[in-house]
Structures are given as structure tokens and as C-alpha cells.
N, C-alpha and C positions, 0 to 999 in steps of 0.2 A: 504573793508569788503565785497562788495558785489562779488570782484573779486574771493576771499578767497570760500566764499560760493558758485560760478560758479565753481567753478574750482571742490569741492566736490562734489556739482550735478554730473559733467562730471565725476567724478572717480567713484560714489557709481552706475549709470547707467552702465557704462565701466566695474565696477563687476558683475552685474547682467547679463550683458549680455553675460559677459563669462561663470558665473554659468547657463545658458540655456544652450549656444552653445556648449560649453566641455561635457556636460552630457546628450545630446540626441540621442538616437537609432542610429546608422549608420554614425553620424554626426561626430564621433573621433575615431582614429583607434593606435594601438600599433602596431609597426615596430617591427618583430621579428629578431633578428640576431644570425648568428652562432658562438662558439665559440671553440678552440681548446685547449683553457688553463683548467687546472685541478680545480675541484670544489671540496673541501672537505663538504662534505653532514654533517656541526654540527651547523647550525642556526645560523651565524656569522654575515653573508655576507660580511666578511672582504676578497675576494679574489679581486683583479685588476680589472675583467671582470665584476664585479659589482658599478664597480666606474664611469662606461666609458660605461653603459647601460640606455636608454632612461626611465624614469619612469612614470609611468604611475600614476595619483592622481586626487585631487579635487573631493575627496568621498559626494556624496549629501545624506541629512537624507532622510530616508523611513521607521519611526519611530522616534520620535512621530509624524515629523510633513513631509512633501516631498519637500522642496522648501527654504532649507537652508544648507549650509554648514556644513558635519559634526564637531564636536565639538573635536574628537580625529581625526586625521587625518592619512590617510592610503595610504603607496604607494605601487606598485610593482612593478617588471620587471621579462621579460624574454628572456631566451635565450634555445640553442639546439646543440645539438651536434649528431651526427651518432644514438646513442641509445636512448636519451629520451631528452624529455622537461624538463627544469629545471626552477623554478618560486621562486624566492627571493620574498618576501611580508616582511613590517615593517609596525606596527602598533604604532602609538603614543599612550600614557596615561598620561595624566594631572592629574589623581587623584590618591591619598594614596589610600595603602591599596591593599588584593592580590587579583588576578582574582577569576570570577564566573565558577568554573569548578565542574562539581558534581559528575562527573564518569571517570574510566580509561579503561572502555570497550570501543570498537573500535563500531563504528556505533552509537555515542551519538545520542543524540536529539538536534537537530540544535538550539532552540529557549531556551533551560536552559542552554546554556554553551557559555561563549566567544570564540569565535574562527572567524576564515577566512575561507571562502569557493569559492573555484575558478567555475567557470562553463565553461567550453567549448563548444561549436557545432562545430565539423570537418567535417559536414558534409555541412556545410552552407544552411540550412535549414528553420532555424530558430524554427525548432521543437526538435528533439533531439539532445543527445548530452550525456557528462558526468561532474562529479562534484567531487571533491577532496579538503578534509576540513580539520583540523586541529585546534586544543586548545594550549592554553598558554601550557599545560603538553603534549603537541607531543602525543594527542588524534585522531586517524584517524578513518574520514570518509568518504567513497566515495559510488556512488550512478550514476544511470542510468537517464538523464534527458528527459522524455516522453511527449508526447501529448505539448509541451512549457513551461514545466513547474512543472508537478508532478515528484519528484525528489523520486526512489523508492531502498534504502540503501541495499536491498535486493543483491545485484550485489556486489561480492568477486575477485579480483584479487589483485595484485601486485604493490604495487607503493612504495615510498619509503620518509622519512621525517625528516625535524629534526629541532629543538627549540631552543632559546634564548631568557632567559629573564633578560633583561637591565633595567640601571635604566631611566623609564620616558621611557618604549618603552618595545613591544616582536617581536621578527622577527622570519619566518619559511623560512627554503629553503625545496622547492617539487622535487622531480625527479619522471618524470611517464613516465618510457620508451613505448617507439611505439609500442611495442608488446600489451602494456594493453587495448587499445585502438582501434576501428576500426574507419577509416577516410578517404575521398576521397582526390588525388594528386591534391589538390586545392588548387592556391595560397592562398586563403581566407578562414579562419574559422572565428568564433562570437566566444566575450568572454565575460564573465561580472565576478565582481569579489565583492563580500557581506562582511562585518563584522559585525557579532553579538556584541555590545559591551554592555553586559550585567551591567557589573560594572558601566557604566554610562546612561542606560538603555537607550540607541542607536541603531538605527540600520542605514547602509551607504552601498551607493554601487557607483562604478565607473558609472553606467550609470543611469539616473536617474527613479524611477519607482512609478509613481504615487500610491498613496493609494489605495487600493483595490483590486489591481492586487498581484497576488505572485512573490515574487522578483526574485525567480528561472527559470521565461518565458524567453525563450532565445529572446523574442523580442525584448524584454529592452539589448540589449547586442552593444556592440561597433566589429570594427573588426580589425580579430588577421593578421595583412598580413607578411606573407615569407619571407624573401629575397631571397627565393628559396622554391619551392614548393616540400614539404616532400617525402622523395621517400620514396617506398613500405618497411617494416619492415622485409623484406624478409621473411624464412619460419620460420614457430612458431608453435612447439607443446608442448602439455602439456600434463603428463597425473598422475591424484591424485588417487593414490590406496590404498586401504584400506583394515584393517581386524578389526574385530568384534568380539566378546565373549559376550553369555549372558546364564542367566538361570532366568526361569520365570515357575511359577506354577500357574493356575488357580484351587483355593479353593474351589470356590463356585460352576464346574463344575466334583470337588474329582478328578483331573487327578494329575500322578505323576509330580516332577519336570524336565521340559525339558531343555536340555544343548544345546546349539545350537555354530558351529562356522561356520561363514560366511568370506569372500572373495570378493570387487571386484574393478569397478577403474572406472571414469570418464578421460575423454580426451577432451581438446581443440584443435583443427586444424584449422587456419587461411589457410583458401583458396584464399585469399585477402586480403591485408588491412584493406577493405568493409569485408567482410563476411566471419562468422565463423559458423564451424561445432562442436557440440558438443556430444560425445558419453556417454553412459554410461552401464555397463553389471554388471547386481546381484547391482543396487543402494541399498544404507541403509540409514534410515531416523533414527535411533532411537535417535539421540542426540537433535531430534526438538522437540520444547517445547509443550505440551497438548496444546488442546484448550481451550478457558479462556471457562468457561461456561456460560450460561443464563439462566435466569427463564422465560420458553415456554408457554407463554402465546396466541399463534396465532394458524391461522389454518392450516397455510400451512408452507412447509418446511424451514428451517430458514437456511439463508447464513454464513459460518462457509470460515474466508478467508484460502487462501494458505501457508503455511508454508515450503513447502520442496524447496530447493534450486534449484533444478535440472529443476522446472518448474516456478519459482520467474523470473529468467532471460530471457528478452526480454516479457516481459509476456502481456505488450500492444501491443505486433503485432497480439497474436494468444489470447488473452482472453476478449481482449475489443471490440468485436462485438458484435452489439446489444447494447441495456441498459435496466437499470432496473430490471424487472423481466422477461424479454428475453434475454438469452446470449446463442448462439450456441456452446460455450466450456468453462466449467468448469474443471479442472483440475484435483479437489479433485474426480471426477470421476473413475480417473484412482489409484489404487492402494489402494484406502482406502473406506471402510464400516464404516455408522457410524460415531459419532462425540465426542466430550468431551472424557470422563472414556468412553463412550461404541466405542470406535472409536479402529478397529479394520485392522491391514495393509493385502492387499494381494500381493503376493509377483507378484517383477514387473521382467521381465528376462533380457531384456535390452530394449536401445532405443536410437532413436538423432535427434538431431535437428540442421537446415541449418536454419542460418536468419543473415540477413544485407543489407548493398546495393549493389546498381547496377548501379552504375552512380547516379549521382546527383538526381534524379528526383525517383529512384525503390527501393522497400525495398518489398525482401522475406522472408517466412520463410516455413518453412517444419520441422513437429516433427512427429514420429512414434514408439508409443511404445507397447511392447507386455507384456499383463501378465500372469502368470501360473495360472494352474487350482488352485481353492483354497482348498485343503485337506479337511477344518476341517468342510467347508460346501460343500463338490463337487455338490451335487445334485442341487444345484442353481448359480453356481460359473465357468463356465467353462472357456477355457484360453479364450483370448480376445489379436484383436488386434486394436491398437485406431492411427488413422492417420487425421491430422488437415496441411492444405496447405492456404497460404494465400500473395495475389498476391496484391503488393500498388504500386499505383502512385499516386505522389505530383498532384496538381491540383492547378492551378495559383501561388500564392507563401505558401501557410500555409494549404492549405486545402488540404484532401487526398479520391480517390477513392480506394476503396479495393474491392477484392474478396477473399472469404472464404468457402471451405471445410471443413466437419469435420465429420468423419466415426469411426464405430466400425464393426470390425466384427466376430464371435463366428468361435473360432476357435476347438471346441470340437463338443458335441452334445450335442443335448436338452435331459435335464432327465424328462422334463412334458411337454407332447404333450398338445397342448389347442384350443378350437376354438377360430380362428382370429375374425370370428364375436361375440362373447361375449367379445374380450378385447378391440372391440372397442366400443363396447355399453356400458359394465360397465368397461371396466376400470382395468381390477382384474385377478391377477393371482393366482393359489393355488400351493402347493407343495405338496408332496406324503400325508401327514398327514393330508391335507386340510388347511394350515395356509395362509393368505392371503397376494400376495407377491405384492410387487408395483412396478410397469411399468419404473418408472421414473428411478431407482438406476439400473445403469449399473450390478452390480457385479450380479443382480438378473435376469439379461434379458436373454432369452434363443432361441429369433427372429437368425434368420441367420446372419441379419445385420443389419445398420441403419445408414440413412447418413443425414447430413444438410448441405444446401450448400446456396449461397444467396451475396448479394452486400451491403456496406456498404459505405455512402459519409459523411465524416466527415468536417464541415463547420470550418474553422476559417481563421478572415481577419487579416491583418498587426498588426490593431492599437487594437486586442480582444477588439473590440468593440461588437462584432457579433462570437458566438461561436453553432455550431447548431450540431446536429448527426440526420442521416437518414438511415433506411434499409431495404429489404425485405428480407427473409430468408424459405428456403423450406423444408422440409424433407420426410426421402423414407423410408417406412420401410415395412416388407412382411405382415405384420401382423394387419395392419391399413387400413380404408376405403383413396378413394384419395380422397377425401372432405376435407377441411378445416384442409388440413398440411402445413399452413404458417404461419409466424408471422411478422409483417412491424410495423413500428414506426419512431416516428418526432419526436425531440426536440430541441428547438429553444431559443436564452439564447440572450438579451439583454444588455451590462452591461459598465456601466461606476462608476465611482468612489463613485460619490451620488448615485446612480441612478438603478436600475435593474431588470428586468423581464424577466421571462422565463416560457415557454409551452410546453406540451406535446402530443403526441397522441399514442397510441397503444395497434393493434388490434394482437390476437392468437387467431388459428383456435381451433376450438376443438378435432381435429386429429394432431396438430402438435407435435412432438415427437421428442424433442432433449436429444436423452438420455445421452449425454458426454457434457449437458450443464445447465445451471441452470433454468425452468420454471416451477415456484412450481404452478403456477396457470392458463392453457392452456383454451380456449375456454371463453375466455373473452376480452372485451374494456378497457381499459384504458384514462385516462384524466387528469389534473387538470395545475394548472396555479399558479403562485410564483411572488411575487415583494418585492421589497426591498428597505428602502432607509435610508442613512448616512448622519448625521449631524457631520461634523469634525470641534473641538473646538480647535484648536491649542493655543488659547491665553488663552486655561482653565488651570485651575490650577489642577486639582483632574482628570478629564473626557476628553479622547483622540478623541473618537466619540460616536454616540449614536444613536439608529433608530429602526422602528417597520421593524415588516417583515409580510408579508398574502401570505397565500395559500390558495386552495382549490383544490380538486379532486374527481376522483369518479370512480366507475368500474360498466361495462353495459354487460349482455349477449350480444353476437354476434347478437341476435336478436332485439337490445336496450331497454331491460326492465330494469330497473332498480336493482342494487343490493349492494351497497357499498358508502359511501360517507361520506369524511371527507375535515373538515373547520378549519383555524387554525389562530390565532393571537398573536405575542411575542414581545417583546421591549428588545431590548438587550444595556446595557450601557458596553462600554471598557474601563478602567482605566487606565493613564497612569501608573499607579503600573505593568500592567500586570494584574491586576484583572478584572476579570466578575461579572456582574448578569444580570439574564433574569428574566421576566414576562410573563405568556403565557396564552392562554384557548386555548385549544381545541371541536370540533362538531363533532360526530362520527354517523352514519349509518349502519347498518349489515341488511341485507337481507339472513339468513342462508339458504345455498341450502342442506345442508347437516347437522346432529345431532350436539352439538358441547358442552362440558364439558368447561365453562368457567373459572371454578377453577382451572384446571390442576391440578387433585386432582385423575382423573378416577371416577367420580361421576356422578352421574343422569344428561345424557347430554339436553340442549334443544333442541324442535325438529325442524327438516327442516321447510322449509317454513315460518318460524316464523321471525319478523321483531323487529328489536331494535335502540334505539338511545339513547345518552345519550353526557354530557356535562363535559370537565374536565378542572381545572387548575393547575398551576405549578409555580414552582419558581426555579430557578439553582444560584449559587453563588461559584465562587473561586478564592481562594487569592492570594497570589501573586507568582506567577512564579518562583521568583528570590529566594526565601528565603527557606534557609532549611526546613523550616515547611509550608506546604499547605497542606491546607483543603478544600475539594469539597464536596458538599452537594444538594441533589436534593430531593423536597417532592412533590408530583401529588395526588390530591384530586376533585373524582366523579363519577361520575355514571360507569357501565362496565354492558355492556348487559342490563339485567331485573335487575340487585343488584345495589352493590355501589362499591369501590377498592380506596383506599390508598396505594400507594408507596412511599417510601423514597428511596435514596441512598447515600451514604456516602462514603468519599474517603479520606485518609489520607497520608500522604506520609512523612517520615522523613529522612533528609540525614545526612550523617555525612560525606561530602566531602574532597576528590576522592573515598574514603575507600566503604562504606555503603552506601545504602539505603533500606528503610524498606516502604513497601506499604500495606495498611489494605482498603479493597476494600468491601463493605457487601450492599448487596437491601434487603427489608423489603417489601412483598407484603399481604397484608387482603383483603382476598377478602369475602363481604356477599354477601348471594342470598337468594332471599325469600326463603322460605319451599316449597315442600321435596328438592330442589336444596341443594347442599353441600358449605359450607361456608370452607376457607383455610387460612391460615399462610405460607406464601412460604420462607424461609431465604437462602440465598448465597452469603458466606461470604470468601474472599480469603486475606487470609493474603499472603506477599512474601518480601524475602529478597532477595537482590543481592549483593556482595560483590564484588568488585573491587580489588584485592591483589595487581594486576600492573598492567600496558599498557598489560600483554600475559596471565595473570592467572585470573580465573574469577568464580564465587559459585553462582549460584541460586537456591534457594527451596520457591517453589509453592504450597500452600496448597490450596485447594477446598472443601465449604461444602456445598451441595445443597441438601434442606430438599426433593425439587418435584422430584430428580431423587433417594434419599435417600444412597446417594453416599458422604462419605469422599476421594478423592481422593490427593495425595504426590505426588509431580515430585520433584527429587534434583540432581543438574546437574555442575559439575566439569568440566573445560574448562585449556588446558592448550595449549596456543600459543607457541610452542617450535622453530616454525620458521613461516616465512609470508608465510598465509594461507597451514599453515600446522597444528594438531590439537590432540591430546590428549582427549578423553570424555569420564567420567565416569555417566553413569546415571542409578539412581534407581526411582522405580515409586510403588508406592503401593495403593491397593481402598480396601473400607469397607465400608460393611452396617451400616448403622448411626444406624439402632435399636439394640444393644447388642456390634456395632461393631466390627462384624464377618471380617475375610479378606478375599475379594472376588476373589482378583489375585494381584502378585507379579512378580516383576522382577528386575532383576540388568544387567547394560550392559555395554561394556568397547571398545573403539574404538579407533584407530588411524587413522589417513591419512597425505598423505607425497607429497607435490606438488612437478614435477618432470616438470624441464624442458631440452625438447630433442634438 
């Protein structure tokens, strides 16, 4: 007996110790081999060449728990031939009953749908890389893998896929030829490879990836070795052109209806394996979806993200300098006025961009685009040319030094001469009428030029223990004193599993002027300090982990007087459901330097100089993930300025999977203020449906009702995939004043584009 029991010590140790050693960073590698037999591309893996291929397995949980064997078990393999990578994956399933898939649109959301997701780095980096996913219903997703880890689906190319589902199993074959891809001739790439298994609310990956960390960090990855190191994909272009039809009338300005037809084409050219050049002449954005709106409640400019394709890609090389509320290139700079229903395009003439690498250790980029005078405002609008240059080297294994450029310059003439010393003391620009134009919006600057330029050292070690960003950044412009055009910042991020804190510091001169970047707030300090920590209940029944969080911050004149400061405390519980809820209070400070209408109502503003503070709580809860019906609900209850403010939020979501989904989205804000101050009711409410017809055809309609900007706004948007990344779009958009609901402007617009490869 006690042999018996010796002998299972010695096995259940001898398992454990393989489940360490098989699933540690670097510690297990896949042998890739080549193959010359034909692969029919229909999810079988019933060909020869996949009988007689090493497999790769022993998937470890990384949900619920990180340190046990998945419960469905997942293998793959791969092989390659002249033109692409080809990856066989079989997933096991022990439970009745059909997969969790919600949608047939291409770019799901990773974390509501079962599927496999491969991750590559060709670059052996350990920082980027790309990612290629796929659902039980041959649902594709693929996505640019950055910084270790943010995986950004915004990235369109060409790969190829295909499904089987068995019983007690589903298997994909991937093909992603070499052209989709940019990779250095190294015998060694990193791989790691994830399954969502929702139906059994699982999550596994081939290399194992502690809690806390995002399973998409290429550090956690194993490696991919050659039996031959990839040769160059030879030459590769591409070029997708398009044409456009639209007519659109603005009502509420009595102009007739204008017919417009447009023309023009983007091109890829692989200059290397490594690095590609991307063109584009007469772009058109209109098939991109509005901006979701907000209720403006702040004082200073509020960040509206990127949508247009053209600048989505590669877009942590040339937009992630700096942090926070200093960033030297903001994108939406270039070609758009304006935001939500008042977000108005100017047309851009052409432009391109060079980014990739340079050998193992370089990664450049270069983009230049130019835009035409804007007609319909000339006198504030002249053409513009915008060019951003940005020079990285790796620094030990994961951390990067960069340098960064980014200039504009007026290629027309100024239609209002002004003096440089009044707009650097107030700040203010007028136009012929006297209306007061602001400094910061490119489309309105009428300086010769303006440049920023500056170093950025971005920290991260092996084991992201320590993740830090640093920078200092300058800028030049004719029209600015040269005092205080800088802006420099630290931030420093502790982090382990339980465990984690991080800090900040950063200072903006009160002359620094990046006008092709985002700084709503120049000539201030910044500060504050974050810790975090998890309790992980694996042997709970109900509760996955649970933990408070604390901040505090604050913002100083350059001078260090005080002026802003806020304190904050939440407790977040995780459910193994997939469900949340938080608890929170919030401490707030205001030091107004300047008048400010807290109602957002345009009402009796308070005056400068005037000081406020006040106290709020919260409450957030939502349910479960997995199931067609969730509900998200958020209510904040206290003080705001000199008054009080109640917010709700509310979020509904209902699917009727692959087909529908229907999402009803509405905030609720009261705000009172004593007398003669003006008390508000803000409501903004967006219902939306999306329709799913198949894996290529696709219907969304976006409604928007925002009581503070007084605007009903429509977008409904027709998608028809008639080949990979090639595209059909029909969209109409129509806005109206909520009081009579007059309609303010209208348009209809109809587009194709057709991938061509030369």
C-alpha cells in the first residue's frame, strides 16, 4: 500500500512538473516544417501532412483559475510552404450543447465568442507582432499585436480560413500567406496561441500566463523555430480604388442639394519583408461610423478616438508619444473639424506612410499628408501640409528609445494678420467678423508653421514586472514667445498579479503648442499615484477575485500653486459568471482659472478664481457576458462644483445569435445649483442595431439623442463583403433639432472598393 501511494506521489509530482516546464515563456518551442503536399483549405485536417506533424498542446487555464490544465483541451500544428503559413488547430468539447458565437461580422469581440486566436511576433521582439482568430462559424479576426500586448483589430488585410465542426470537437485550418505580414529572415519567431471557450467559461493558452497580465503579451509566448529561415515574400503590391456617389443637403444653412462623385485608391508596397510603404490620393472616409457622443460636462477639450483606417494602422509608432494629456500627434487633426453630428471632413489630397523594421533591433516610420483649402470656410482653412517622422530602437530586450517629429505647415496664406504678442498672452484668435478662433485646432491656424519634436524612453522588463514611459518634447512655432514650449513626463507602473502601483509626473510649458497633437490643458503640473491589489479565490464558488483600488492626483501651475485635486476609492468584485460590480467615492478640488457653466446648459457661468470641492459615490454592475441578455447599470450620487449632480447610466444589450443584436445605451444627468445659477436635465440616449446577414453582409443603424447639443442624429450603414477586403457601402446619415424636429442636414452615400493585387 504504501508502494502504491509512493509510486502516485512520484506521478502526480512528475505531472506537475511537466505542467510548469511545457508552459513556461521560452522554456518549449514548435518545430516548423515545410511541406510540398496540397492542403484543401475546408477545416478537416484529414490531409497526410497533418498526421505526420508535431503538435503542439497541454493548454493551461488563464481563467478562472492559472495553474491547472485546461478542461477542453486544444492542440495545433504548423506548417508552410512557398506562399503562406498554414496552422491546423483542433479544439476538444466535452459538453452538449452549441457554441457561444454572437455575431457573423469579421472583427468580433474576443472575450463574447468562442474561438482560437493564434498570436505571432516575426519579429522576435517580444513586443509586436500579429494575431489571427477565428469562431466555431469561420468568424475572422485579425489585429496588429503592440506595445506586448494591446491587440488593435483596426488592421485589414488578407488571410484565408476555414471550419469544422465534429462531434465532441471543432477544428480550423488558417492560411496567411507571407505577403500579409512583415517579418525579419529569422530563424526564430514567438508564438503563443489562446482559446476562448466560452461554453465552458474557460479560458487556456499554450504558454502559461499568470493572472493579471493580458494573455496577448507576446512574453508569455513559446518559440516558433524554421527548419529554414523564411525567405523574403518577394515583391508585393497592392492597390484598393475606389469610387463614391453621394448627395447631401444642409437645411439648417437653406443651401441646395449637392451631388458629389469622387474617385481614388490606396496602395500597399512592400519595400521589404520588414517595411512597408503605404499610399493614398483623394482618401474617402464616409462609410466610418459617427462618433458615439457625450454629455460635456468638462472644461477643456474632450478626446474623440480615431476611426479612419488610413491612420488606425501602425498607429503606436507615430501616435503613442507622450501620455496622457500630452501627445505630440493626434491624427484627427488632420482632415476633420469638429466632432459627433458637428464633425465636419476637410478634404485631404493625398499622402503616405513608410513604417517597419530595420533589422532586429529598428523600427521606422514616416507619414505625410497634405490637405486642400477648405472652401466652405476658406478664410480660416488654408491647405496644410502635416509630416510626423519617428526613429525607435529596441533598448536591452523590451524597452524602446524613440525619436519623434511632427510638423505642419500652412501652405496657402494667412487671411487674418494678428499680433504674435497678444496670442501669446491671451491665447485668442479673431476672424474678419470678430469671432473667437482657438490656437489649438489646426484647420484654424494661420502661423506659417509649427513643429514638435522630442525623445521618448519607453520602460518594459522581461518578466512586466516594471512597465514605465518617459519624455521630453519641444515645440517651434513663429508666433509664440520661446519660454515655456515644452512638455516632459514620467510614468512608472509596478505590477504583479496581487499587487500594483503606479505614478506619474508631468509638467507643460505655458507656450507649448502642439497643434497636430492632443494638449487640452498647456501651462500646467501634473501628478497623482494609483495602487491596486487582488484577492484571487480560486476554490470560490460564486467570486473569481476581488480588491480595492486608490488614487489620488492633482494639477499645479508651473508656478506650484495649487489648482485641481482629486482622491478616489472603489472595490471591484469579478464573478466567475463574467459579471461585475464596483463600489466607489470619489474627492474633487476645482480651482477655476477661468468662468465655467457647470450645467452645460450655456447658463450663468461661475467666476474665475472661485474655489470648489465636493464629494461623490458610485455604484457600477454587469451581468453576465455570456448570455444574450446583459444589463449594465451605473448610478453617481453628490456634490459638482457649488450644487449637487446625479448621474445614471444604463446599458442594454440583446442578442439573437449570429443574426442580431440590439443595444440601448442612455445617461441621465441633474444637475442643481443654487440661485441665480441654472439647474439641467442632460439625456443621451442611443439605441443601435446591428444585423449580421453572413460572414460578408452586414446592417447597422445608430441612433443619437443628445438633449445639451439638441441634436437627433441617424447613421445607417450597409456593408457588403463581395470579396476579402473588398467592399460595397451604402450610408445615409440624417440630424435634427430635437425642438420641432426640423432637419438640420442630410446625406446619402454609396461606395465601392476593390483590392487589387499587382
Amino acid at each position: 500500500m504504501n508502494g502504491t501511494k509512493g509510486k502516485l506521489s512520484i506521478f502526480f509530482a512528475f505531472l506537475w512538473f511537466t505542467i510548469q516546464a511545457q508552459n513556461e515563456p521560452d522554456q518549449v518551442s514548435y518545430a516548423v516544417q515545410k511541406t510540398d503536399g496540397f492542403i484543401e483549405l475546408d477545416g478537416r485536417l484529414d490531409e497526410d501532412v497533418w498526421q505526420t506533424l508535431p503538435r503542439g498542446g497541454g493548454f493551461v487555464q488563464i481563467f478562472p483559475t492559472d495553474d491547472q490544465l485546461a478542461k477542453d483541451s486544444t492542440q495545433f500544428m504548423i506548417t508552410y510552404t512557398d506562399n503562406s503559413i498554414i496552422i491546423g488547430i483542433i479544439c476538444y468539447d466535452q459538453l452538449e450543447g452549441g457554441y457561444i458565437s454572437t455575431t457573423l461580422r469579421r472583427d468580433f469581440n474576443w472575450g463574447s465568442n468562442d474561438n482560437v486566436a493564434v498570436y505571432i511576433d516575426p519579429y522576435n521582439d517580444k513586443t509586436n507582432g500579429f494575431s489571427f482568430q477565428v469562431t466555431p462559424n469561420n468568424v475572422q479576426r485579425e489585429g496588429l499585436v503592440l506595445l506586448g500586448g494591446d491587440v488593435r483589430d483596426d488592421w485589414d488585410n488578407k488571410w484565408y480560413s476555414a471550419v469544422h465542426q465534429g462531434d465532441g470537437f471543432w477544428s480550423a485550418e488558417l492560411s496567411i500567406p507571407f505577403k500579409t505580414i512583415r517579418y525579419n529572415n529569422d530563424p526564430q519567431w514567438n508564438i503563443q496561441v489562446l482559446r476562448n471557450n466560452l461554453k465552458r467559461n474557460e479560458q487556456s493558452a499554450w504558454i502559461q500566463v499568470p493572472q493579471g497580465y493580458r494573455p496577448s503579451n507576446m512574453t508569455f509566448s513559446g518559440k516558433m523555430l524554421w527548419d529554414t529561415p523564411p525567405k523574403s515574400a518577394g515583391p508585393n503590391m497592392t492597390v484598393i480604388p475606389y469610387v463614391a456617389s453621394s448627395a447631401g443637403k444642409d437645411h439648417a444653412a437653406g443651401e441646395s442639394t449637392e451631388y458629389k462623385l469622387d474617385a481614388g485608391f490606396d496602395a500597399k508596397i512592400a519595400v521589404s519583408s520588414s517595411l512597408n510603404l503605404d499610399l493614398t490620393f483623394n482618401p474617402d472616409f464616409s462609410q466610418v461610423e459617427v462618433d458615439q457622443q457625450v454629455t460635456n460636462l468638462q472644461r477643456f477639450e474632450i478626446f474623440f478616438p480615431e476611426r479612419r483606417q488610413f491612420f488606425l494602422e501602425n498607429q503606436d509608432l507615430f501616435a503613442d508619444g507622450g501620455f496622457g494629456r500630452s501627445r505630440p500627434f493626434f491624427s484627427r487633426r488632420i482632415g476633420i473639424q469638429g466632432s459627433g453630428d458637428t464633425r465636419r471632413n476637410v478634404p485631404i489630397i493625398a499622402g503616405g506612410r513608410l513604417s517597419g523594421k530595420i533589422g532586429s533591433k529598428w523600427r521606422v516610420g514616416a507619414l505625410n499628408m497634405v490637405t486642400n483649402r477648405d472652401e466652405t470656410k476658406d478664410e480660416i482653412s488654408p491647405a496644410q501640409n502635416y509630416s510626423v517622422a519617428v526613429l525607435e530602437r529596441q533598448i536591452f530586450q523590451r524597452s524602446r528609445l524613440s525619436a519623434i517629429f511632427v510638423g505642419r505647415n500652412n501652405l496657402g496664406n494667412a487671411a487674418v494678420e494678428y499680433d504674435s504678442t497678444t496670442l501669446a498672452e491671451t491665447g485668442q484668435l479673431r476672424d474678419f467678423e470678430g469671432n473667437e478662433l482657438s490656437p489649438s485646432d489646426t484647420l484654424i491656424t494661420l502661423s506659417e508653421y509649427n513643429y514638435v519634436y522630442g525623445l521618448d524612453y519607453n520602460l518594459a522588463t522581461v518578466d512586466n514586472t516594471w512597465e514605465g514611459d518617459f519624455f521630453y518634447h519641444r515645440s517651434a512655432d513663429p508666433n509664440v514667445s520661446a519660454d515655456g514650449k515644452y512638455a516632459t513626463g514620467a510614468f512608472l507602473r509596478y505590477q504583479k498579479p496581487e499587487f500594483g502601483i503606479r505614478t506619474n509626473f508631468q509638467r507643460i510649458g505655458e507656450n507649448h503648442n502642439a497643434e497636430v497633437g492632443f494638449v487640452p490643458r498647456p501651462g500646467v503640473t501634473n501628478y497623482g499615484i494609483g495602487s491596486e491589489y487582488n484577492f484571487f479565490t480560486a476554490d470560490g464558488k460564486a467570486i473569481q477575485r476581488h480588491g480595492p483600488r486608490l488614487n489620488f492626483g492633482g494639477v499645479l501651475t508651473n508656478e506650484w500653486d495649487r489648482l485641481d485635486n482629486d482622491g478616489g476609492f472603489e472595490y471591484g468584485f469579478s464573478f466567475l459568471n463574467t459579471s461585475y460590480l464596483e463600489v466607489g467615492a470619489n474627492w474633487n478640488f476645482v480651482s477655476l482659472t477661468s468662468s465655467f457653466d457647470p450645467s452645460g446648459s450655456d447658463g450663468l457661468e461661475l467666476e474665475a478664481n472661485t474655489t470648489h470641492d465636493w464629494y461623490r459615490y458610485r455604484i457600477f454592475y454587469r451581468t453576465d457576458r455570456r448570455k444574450n441578455f446583459i444589463f449594465r447599470a451605473f448610478v453617481g450620487n453628490g456634490g459638482f462644483f457649488n450644487g449637487k449632480r446625479f448621474n445614471a447610466e444604463l446599458g442594454l444589450t440583446f442578442r439573437l445569435p449570429p443574426i442580431m443584436q440590439v443595444e440601448l445605451n442612455g445617461e441621465y444627468n441633474k444637475i442643481n445649483l443654487p440661485d441665480p445659477y441654472s439647474d439641467a436635465n442632460l439625456y443621451l440616449i442611443g439605441p443601435r442595431i446591428d444585423l449580421t446577414l453572413s460572414n460578408n453582409i452586414f446592417f447597422t443603424t445608430f441612433i443619437q439623442y443628445n438633449s445639451q447639443q439638441e441634436n437627433l442624429g441617424h447613421n445607417s450603414r450597409f456593408q457588403w463583403r463581395f470579396k476579402p477586403v473588398s467592399d460595397i457601402f451604402l450610408v445615409y446619415t440624417d440630424n435634427y433639432v430635437t425642438d420641432g424636429f426640423q432637419t438640420r442636414n442630410r446625406a446619402i452615400i454609396f461606395k465601392i472598393n476593390y483590392w487589387l493585387n499587382l
